[in-house]
C-alpha positions as CSV (number, residue, x, y, z in Angstrom):
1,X,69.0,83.7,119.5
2,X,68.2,80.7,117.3
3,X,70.0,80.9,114.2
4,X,69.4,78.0,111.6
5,X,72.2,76.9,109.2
6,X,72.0,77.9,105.6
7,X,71.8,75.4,102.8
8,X,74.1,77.3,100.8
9,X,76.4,79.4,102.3
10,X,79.0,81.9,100.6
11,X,81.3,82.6,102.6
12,X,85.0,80.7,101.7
13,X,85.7,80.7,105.7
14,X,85.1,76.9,106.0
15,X,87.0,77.2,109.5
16,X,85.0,79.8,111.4
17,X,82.8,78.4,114.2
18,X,79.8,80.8,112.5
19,X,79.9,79.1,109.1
20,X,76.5,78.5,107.7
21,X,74.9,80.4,110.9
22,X,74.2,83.6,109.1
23,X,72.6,85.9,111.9
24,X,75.2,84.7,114.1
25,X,78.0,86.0,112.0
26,X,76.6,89.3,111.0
27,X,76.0,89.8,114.6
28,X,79.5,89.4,115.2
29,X,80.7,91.7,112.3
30,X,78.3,94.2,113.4
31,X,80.5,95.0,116.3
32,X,83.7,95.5,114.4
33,X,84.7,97.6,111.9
34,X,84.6,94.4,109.0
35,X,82.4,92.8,106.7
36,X,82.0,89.2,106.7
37,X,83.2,87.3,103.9
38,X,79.9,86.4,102.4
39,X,79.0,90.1,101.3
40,X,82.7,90.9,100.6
41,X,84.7,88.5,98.4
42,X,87.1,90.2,96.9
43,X,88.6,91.7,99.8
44,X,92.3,90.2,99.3
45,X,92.5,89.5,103.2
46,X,91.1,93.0,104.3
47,X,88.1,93.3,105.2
48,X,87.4,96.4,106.8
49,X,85.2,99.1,105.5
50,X,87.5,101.0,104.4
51,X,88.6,98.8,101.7
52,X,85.4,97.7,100.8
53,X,84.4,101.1,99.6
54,X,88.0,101.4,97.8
55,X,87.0,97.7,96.1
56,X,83.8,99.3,95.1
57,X,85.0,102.3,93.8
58,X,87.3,100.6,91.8
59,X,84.8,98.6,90.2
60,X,82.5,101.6,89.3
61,X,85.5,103.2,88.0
62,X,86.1,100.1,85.8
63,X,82.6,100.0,84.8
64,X,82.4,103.7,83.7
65,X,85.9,103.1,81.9
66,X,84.4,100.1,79.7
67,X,80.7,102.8,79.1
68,X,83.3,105.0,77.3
């Protein structure tokens, strides 16, 4: 696959060999049960699924506390 690098790239990983190689890194998270860090910053070190639909939840929860 040829991946191109990104100009701008979100994730705060600056160490990991897939850093601004997008399709790369998704293809790799797309075998485990994690998100990269790009679509999933506030993660506070986990990253699993799991916890992103608690993070989400939370946020919706916060959202419909501020509606009221």
């Amino acid at each position: 696959m040829n991946c191109l690098k990104v100009k701008e790239c979100a994730c705060i990983k600056q160490s990991c060999k897939n850093h601004e190689l997008c399709c790369q890194c998704v293809e790799k998270y797309r075998k485990t049960d994690s998100l990269p860090y790009c679509l999933f910053l506030d993660n506070e070190g986990d990253k699993s699924v799991a916890n992103y639909y608690k993070k989400l939840k939370e946020r919706f929860e916060k959202e419909k506390m501020c509606e009221k």
